[in-house]
N, CA, C, O and CB atoms as a CASP TS submission, in Angstrom:
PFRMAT TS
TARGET T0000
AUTHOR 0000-0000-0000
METHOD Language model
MODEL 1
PARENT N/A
ATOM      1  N   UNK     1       0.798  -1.192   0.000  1.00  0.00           N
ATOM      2  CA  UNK     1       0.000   0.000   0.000  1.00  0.00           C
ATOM      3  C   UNK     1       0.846   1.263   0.000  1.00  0.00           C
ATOM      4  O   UNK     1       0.469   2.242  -0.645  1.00  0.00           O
ATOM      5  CB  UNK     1      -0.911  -0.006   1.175  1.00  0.00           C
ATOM      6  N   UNK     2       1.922   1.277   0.668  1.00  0.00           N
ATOM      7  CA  UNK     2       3.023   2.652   0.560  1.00  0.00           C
ATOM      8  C   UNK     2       3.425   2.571  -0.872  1.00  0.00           C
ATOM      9  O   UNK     2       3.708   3.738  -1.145  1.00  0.00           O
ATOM     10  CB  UNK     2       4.583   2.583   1.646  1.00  0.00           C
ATOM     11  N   UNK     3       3.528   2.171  -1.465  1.00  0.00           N
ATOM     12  CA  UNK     3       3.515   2.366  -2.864  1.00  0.00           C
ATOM     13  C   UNK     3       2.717   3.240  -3.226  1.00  0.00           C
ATOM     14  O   UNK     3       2.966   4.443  -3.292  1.00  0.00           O
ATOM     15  CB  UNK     3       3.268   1.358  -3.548  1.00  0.00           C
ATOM     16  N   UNK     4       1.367   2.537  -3.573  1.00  0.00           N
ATOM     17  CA  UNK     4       0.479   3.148  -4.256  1.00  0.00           C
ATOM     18  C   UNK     4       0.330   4.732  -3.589  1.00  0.00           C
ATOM     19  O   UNK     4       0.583   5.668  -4.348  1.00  0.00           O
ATOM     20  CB  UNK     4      -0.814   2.235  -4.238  1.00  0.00           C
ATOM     21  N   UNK     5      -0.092   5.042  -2.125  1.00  0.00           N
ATOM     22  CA  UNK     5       0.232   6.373  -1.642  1.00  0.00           C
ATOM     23  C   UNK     5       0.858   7.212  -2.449  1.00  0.00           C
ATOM     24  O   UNK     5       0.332   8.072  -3.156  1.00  0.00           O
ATOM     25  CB  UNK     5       0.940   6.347  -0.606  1.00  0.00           C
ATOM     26  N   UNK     6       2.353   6.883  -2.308  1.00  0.00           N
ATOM     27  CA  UNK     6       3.783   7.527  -2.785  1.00  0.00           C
ATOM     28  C   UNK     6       3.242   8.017  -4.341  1.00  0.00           C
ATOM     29  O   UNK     6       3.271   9.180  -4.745  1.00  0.00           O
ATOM     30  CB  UNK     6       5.336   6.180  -2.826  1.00  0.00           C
ATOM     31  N   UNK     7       2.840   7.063  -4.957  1.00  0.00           N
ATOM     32  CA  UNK     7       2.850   7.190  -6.577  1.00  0.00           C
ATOM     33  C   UNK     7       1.732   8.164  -6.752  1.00  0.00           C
ATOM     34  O   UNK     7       1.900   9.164  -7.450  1.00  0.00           O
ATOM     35  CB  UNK     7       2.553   5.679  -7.491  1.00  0.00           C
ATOM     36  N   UNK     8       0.365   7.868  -6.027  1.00  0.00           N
ATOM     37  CA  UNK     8      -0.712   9.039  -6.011  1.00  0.00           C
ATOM     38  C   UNK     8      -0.249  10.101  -5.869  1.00  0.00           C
ATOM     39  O   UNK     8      -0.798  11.030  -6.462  1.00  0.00           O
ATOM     40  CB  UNK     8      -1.661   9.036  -5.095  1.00  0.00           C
ATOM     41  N   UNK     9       1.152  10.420  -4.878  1.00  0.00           N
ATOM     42  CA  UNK     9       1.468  11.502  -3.890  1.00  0.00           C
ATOM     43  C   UNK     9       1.987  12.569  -5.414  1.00  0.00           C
ATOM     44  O   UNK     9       1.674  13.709  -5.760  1.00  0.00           O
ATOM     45  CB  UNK     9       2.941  10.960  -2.375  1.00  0.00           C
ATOM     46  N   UNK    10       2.901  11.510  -6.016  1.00  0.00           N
ATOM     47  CA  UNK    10       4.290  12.344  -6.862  1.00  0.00           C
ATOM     48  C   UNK    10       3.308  12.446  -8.224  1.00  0.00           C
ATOM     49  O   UNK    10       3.724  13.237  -9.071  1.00  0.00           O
ATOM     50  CB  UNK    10       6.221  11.177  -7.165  1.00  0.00           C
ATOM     51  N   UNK    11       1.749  11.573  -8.616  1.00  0.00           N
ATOM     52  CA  UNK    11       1.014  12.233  -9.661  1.00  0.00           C
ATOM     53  C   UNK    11       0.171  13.658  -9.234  1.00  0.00           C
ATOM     54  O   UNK    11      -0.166  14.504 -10.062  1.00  0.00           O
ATOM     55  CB  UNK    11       0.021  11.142 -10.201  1.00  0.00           C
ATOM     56  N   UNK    12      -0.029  13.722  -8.139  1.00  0.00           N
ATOM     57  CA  UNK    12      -0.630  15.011  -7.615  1.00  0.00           C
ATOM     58  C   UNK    12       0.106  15.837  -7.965  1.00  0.00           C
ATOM     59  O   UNK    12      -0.126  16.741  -8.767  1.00  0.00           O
ATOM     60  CB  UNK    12      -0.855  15.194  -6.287  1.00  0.00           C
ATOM     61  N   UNK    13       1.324  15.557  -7.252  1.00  0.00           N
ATOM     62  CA  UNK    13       2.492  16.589  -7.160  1.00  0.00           C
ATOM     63  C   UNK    13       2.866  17.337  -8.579  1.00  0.00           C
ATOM     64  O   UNK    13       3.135  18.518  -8.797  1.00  0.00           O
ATOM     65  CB  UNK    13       3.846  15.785  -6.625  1.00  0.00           C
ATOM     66  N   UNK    14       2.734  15.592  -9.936  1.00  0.00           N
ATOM     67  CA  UNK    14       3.013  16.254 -10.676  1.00  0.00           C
ATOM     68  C   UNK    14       1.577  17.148 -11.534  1.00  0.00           C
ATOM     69  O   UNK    14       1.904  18.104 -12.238  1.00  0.00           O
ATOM     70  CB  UNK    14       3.894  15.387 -11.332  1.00  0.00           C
ATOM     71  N   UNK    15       0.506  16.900 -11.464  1.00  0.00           N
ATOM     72  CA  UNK    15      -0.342  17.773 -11.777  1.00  0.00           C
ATOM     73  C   UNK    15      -0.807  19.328 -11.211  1.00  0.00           C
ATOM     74  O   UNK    15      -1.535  20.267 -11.532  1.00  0.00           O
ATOM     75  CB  UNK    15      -1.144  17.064 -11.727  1.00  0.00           C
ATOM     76  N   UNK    16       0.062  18.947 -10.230  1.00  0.00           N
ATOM     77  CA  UNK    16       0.101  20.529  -9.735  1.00  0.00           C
ATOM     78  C   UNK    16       1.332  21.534 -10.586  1.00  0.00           C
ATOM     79  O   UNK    16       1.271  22.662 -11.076  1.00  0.00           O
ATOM     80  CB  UNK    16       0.533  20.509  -7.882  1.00  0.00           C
ATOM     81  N   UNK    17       2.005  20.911 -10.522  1.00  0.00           N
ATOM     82  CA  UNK    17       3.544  21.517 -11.560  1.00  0.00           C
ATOM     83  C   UNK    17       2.840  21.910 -12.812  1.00  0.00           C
ATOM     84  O   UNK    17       2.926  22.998 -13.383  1.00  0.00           O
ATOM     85  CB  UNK    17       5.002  20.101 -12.074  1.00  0.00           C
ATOM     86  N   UNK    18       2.041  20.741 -13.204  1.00  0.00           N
ATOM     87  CA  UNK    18       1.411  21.290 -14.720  1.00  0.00           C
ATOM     88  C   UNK    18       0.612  23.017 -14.776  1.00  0.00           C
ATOM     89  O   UNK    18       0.747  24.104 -15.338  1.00  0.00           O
ATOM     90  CB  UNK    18      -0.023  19.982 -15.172  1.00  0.00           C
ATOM     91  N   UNK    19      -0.152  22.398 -13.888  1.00  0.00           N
ATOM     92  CA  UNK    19      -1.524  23.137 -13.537  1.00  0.00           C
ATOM     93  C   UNK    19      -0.486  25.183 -13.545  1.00  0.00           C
ATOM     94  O   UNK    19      -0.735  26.225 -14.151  1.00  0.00           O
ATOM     95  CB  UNK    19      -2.442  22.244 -11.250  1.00  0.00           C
ATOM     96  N   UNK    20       0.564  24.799 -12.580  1.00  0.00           N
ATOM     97  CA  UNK    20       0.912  25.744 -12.224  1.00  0.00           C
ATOM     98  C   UNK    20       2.232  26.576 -13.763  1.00  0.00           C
ATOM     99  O   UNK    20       2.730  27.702 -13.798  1.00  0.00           O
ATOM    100  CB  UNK    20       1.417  25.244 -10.631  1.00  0.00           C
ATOM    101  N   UNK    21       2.355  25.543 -14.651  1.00  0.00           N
ATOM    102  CA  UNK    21       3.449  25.534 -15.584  1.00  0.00           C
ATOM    103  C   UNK    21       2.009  26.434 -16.687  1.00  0.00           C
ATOM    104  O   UNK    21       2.159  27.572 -17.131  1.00  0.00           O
ATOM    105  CB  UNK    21       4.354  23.557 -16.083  1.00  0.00           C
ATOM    106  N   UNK    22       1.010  25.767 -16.868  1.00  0.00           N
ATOM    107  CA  UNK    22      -0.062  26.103 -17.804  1.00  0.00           C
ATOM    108  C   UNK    22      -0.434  27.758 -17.306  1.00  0.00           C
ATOM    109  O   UNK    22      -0.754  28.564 -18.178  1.00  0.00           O
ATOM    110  CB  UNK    22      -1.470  24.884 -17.646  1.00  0.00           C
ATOM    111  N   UNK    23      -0.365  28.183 -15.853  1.00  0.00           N
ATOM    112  CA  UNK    23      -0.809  29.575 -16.129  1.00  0.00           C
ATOM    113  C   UNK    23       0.033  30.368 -15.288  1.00  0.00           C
ATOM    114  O   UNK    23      -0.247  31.240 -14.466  1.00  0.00           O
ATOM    115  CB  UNK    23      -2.327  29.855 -15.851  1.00  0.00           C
ATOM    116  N   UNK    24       1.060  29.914 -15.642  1.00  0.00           N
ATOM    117  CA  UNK    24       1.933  31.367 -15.693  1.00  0.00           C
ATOM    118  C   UNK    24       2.060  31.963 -17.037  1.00  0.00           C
ATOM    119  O   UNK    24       1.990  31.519 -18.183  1.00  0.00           O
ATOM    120  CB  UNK    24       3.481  31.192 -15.191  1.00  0.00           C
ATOM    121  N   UNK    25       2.372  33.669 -16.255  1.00  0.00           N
ATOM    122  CA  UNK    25       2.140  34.582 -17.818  1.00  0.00           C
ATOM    123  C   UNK    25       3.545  34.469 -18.004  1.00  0.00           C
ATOM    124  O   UNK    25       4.532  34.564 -17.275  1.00  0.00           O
ATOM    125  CB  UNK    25       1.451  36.466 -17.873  1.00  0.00           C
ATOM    126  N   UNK    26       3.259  34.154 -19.621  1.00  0.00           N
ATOM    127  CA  UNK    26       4.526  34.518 -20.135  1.00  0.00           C
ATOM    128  C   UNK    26       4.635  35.981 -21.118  1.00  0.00           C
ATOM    129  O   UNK    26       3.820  36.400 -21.940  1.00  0.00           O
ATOM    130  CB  UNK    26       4.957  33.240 -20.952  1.00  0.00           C
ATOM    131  N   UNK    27       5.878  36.529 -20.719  1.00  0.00           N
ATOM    132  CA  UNK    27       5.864  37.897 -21.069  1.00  0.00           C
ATOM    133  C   UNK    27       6.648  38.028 -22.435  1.00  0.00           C
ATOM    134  O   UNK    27       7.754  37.500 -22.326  1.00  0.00           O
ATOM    135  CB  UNK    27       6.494  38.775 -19.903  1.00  0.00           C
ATOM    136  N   UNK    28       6.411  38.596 -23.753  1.00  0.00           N
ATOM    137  CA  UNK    28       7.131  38.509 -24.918  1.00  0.00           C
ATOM    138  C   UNK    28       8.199  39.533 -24.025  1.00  0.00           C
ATOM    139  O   UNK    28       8.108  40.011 -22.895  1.00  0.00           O
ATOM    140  CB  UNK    28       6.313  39.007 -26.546  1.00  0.00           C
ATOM    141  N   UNK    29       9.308  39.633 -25.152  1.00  0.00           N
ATOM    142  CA  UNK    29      10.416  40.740 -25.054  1.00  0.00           C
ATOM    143  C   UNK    29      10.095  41.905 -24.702  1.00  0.00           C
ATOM    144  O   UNK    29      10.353  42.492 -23.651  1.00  0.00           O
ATOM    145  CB  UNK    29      11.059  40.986 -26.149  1.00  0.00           C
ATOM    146  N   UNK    30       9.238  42.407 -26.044  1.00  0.00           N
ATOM    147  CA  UNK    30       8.948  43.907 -25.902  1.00  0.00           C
ATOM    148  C   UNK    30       7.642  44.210 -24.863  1.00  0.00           C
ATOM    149  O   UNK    30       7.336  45.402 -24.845  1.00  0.00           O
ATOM    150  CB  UNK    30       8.606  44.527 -27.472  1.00  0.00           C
ATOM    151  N   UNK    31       6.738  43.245 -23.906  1.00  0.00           N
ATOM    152  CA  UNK    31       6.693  43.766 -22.597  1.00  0.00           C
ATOM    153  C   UNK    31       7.679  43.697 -21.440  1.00  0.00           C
ATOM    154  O   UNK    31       7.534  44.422 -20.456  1.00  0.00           O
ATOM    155  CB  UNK    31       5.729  43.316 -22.182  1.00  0.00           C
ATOM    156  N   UNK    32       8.671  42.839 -21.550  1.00  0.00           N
ATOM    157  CA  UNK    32       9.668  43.134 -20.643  1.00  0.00           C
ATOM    158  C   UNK    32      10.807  44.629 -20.799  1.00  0.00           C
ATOM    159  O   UNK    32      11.356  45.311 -19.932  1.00  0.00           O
ATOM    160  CB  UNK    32      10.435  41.799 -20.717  1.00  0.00           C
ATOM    161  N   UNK    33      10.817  44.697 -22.123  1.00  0.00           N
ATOM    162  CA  UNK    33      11.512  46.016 -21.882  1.00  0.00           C
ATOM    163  C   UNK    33      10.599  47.209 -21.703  1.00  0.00           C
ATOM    164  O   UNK    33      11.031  48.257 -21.223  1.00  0.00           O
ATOM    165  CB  UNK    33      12.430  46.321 -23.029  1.00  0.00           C
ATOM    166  N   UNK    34       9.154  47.041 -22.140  1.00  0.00           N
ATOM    167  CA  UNK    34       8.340  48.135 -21.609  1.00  0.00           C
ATOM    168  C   UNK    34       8.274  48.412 -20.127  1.00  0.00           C
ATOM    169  O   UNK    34       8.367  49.518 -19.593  1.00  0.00           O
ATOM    170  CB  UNK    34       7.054  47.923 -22.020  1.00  0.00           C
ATOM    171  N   UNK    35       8.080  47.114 -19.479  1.00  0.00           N
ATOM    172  CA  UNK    35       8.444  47.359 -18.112  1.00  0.00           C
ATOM    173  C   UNK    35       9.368  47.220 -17.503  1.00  0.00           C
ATOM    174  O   UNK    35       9.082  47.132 -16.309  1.00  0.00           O
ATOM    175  CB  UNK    35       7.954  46.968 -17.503  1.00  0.00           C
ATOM    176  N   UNK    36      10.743  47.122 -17.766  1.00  0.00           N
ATOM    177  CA  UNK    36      11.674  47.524 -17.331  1.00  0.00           C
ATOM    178  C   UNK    36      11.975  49.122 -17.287  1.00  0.00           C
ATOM    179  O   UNK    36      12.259  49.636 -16.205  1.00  0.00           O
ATOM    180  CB  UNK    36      12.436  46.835 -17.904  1.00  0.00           C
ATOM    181  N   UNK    37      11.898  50.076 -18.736  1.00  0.00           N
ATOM    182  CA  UNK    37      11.463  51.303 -19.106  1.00  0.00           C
ATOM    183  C   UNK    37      10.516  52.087 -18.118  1.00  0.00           C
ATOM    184  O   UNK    37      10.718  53.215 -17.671  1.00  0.00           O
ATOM    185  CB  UNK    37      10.854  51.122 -20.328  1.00  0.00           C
ATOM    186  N   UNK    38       9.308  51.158 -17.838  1.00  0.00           N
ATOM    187  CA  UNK    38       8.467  52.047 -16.955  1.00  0.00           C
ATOM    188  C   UNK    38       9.540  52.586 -15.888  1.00  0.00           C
ATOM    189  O   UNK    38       9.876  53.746 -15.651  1.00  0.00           O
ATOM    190  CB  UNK    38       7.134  51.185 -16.212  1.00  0.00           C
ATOM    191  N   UNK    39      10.034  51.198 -15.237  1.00  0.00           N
ATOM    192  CA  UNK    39      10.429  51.496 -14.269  1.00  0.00           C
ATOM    193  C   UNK    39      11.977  52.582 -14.020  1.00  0.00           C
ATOM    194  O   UNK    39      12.405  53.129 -13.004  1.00  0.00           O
ATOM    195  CB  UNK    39      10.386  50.262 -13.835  1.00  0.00           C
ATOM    196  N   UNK    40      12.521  52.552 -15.517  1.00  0.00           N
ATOM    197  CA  UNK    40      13.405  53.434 -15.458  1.00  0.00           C
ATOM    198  C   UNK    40      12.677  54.785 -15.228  1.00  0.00           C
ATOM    199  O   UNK    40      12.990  55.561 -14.325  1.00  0.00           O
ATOM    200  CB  UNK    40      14.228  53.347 -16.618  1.00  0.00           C
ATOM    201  N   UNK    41      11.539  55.032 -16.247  1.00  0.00           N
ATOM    202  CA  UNK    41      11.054  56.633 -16.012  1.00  0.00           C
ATOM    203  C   UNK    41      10.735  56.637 -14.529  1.00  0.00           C
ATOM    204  O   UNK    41      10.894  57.857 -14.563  1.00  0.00           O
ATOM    205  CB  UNK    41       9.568  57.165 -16.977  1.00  0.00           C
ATOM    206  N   UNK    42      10.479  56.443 -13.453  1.00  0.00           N
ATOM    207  CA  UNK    42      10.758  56.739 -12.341  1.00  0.00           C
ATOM    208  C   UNK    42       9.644  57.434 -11.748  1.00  0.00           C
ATOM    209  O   UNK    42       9.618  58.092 -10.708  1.00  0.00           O
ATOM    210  CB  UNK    42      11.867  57.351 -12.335  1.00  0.00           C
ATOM    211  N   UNK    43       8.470  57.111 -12.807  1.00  0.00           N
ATOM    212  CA  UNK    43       7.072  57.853 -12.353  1.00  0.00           C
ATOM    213  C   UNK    43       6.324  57.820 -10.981  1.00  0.00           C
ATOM    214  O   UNK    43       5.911  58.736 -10.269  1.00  0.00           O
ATOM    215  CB  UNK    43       6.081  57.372 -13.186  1.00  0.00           C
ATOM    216  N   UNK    44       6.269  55.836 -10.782  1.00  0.00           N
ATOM    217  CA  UNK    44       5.864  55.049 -10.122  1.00  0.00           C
ATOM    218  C   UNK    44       7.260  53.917  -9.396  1.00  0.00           C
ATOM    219  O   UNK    44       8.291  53.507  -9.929  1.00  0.00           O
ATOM    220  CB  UNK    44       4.776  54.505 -11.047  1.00  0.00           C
ATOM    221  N   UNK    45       6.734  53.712  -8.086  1.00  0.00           N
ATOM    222  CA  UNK    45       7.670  53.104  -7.416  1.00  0.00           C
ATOM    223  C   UNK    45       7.693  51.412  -7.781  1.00  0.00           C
ATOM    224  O   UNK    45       6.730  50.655  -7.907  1.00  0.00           O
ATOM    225  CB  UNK    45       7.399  53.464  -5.923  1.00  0.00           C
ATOM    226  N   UNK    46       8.833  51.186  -7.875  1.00  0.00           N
ATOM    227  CA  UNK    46       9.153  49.958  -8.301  1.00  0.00           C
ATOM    228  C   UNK    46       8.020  48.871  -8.033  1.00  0.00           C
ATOM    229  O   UNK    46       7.344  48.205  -8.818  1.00  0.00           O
ATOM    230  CB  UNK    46      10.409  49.617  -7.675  1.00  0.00           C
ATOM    231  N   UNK    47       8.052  48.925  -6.734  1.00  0.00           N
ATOM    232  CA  UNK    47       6.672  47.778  -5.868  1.00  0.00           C
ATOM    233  C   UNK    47       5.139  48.398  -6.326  1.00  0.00           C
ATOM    234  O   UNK    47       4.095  47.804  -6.053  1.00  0.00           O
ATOM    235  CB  UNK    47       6.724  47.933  -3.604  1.00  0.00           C
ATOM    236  N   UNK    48       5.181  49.471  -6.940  1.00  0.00           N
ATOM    237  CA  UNK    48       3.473  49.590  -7.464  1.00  0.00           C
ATOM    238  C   UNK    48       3.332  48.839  -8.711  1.00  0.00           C
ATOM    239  O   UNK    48       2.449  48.044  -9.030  1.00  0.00           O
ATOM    240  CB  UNK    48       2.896  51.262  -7.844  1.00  0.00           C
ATOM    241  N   UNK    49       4.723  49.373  -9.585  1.00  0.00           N
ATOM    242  CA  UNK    49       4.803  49.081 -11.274  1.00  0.00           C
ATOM    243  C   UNK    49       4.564  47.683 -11.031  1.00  0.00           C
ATOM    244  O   UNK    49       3.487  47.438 -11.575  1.00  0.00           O
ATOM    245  CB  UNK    49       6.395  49.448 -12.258  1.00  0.00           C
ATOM    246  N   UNK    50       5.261  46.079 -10.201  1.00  0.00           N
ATOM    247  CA  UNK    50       5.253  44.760  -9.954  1.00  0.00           C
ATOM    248  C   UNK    50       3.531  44.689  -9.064  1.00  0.00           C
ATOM    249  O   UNK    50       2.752  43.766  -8.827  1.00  0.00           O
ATOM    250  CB  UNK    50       6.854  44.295  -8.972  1.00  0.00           C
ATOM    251  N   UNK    51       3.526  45.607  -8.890  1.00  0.00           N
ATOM    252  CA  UNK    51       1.609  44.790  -8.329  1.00  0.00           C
ATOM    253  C   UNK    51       0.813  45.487  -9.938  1.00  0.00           C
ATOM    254  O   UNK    51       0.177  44.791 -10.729  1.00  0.00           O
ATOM    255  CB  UNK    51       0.411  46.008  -5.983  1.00  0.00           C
ATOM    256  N   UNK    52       1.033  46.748 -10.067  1.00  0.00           N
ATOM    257  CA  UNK    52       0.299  46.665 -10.965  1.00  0.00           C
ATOM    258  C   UNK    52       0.656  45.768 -12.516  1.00  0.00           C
ATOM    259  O   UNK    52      -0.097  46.038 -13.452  1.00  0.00           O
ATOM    260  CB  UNK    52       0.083  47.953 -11.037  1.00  0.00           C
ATOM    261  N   UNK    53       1.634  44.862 -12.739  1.00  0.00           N
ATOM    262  CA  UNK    53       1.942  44.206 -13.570  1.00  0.00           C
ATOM    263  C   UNK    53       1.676  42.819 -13.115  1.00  0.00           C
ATOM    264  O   UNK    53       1.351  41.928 -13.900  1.00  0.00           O
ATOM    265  CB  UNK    53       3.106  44.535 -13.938  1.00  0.00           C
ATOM    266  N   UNK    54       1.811  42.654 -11.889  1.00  0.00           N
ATOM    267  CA  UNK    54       1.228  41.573 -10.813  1.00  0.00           C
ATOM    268  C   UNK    54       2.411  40.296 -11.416  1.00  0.00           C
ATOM    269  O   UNK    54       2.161  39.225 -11.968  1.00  0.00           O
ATOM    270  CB  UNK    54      -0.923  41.113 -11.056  1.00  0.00           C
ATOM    271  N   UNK    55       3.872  40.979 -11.014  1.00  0.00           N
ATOM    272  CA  UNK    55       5.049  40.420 -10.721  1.00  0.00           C
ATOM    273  C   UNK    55       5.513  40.505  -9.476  1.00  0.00           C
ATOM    274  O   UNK    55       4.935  41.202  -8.641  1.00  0.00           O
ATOM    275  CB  UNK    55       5.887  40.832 -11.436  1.00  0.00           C
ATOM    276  N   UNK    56       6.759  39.715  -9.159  1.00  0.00           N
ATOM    277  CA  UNK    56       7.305  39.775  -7.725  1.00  0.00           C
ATOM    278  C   UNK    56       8.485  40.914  -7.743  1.00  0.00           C
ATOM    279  O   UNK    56       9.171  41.024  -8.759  1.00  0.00           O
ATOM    280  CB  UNK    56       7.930  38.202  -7.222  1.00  0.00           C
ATOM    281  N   UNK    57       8.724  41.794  -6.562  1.00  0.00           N
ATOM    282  CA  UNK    57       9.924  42.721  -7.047  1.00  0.00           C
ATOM    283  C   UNK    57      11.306  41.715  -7.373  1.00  0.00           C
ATOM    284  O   UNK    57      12.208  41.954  -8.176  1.00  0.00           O
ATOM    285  CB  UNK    57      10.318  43.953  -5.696  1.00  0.00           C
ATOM    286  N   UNK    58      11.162  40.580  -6.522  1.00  0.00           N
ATOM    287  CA  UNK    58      12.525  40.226  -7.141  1.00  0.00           C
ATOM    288  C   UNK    58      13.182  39.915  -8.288  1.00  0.00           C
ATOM    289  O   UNK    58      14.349  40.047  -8.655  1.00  0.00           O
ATOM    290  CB  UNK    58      12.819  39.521  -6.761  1.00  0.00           C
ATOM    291  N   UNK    59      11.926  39.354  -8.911  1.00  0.00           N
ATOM    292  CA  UNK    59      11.703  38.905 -10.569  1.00  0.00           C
ATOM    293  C   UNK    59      11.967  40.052 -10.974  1.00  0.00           C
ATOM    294  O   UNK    59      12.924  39.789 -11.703  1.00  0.00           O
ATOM    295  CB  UNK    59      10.219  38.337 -11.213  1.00  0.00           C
ATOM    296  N   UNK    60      11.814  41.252 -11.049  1.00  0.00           N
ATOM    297  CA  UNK    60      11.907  42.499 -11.692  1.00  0.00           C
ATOM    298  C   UNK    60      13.283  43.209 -11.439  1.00  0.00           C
ATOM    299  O   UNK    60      13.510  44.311 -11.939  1.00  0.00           O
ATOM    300  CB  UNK    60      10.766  43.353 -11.233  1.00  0.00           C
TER
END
């Protein structure tokens, strides 16, 4: 029976990876340099430009 558990455990596991691989945004080039740009013009603070783009600051 620890088998079968384990194997349920690591297909969950891996349908969650999917689940989570399927909706992340992926950003072309030219929105990454748009928002990199935003953030050079210096309008808006770094941590507004990443919520309102609804990124992490570190990613940015």
């Amino acid at each position: 029976m620890r088998q079968k558990s384990e194997t349920s455990q690591s297909h969950g596991e891996k349908v969650v990876k999917d689940i989570r691989r399927a909706t992340r945004k992926q950003y072309s080039a030219e929105e990454k340099i748009r928002i990199v740009l935003d953030g050079l013009k210096g309008e808006d603070s770094i941590a507004e430009l990443c919520r309102r783009e609804g990124i992490a600051q570190s990613l940015y």
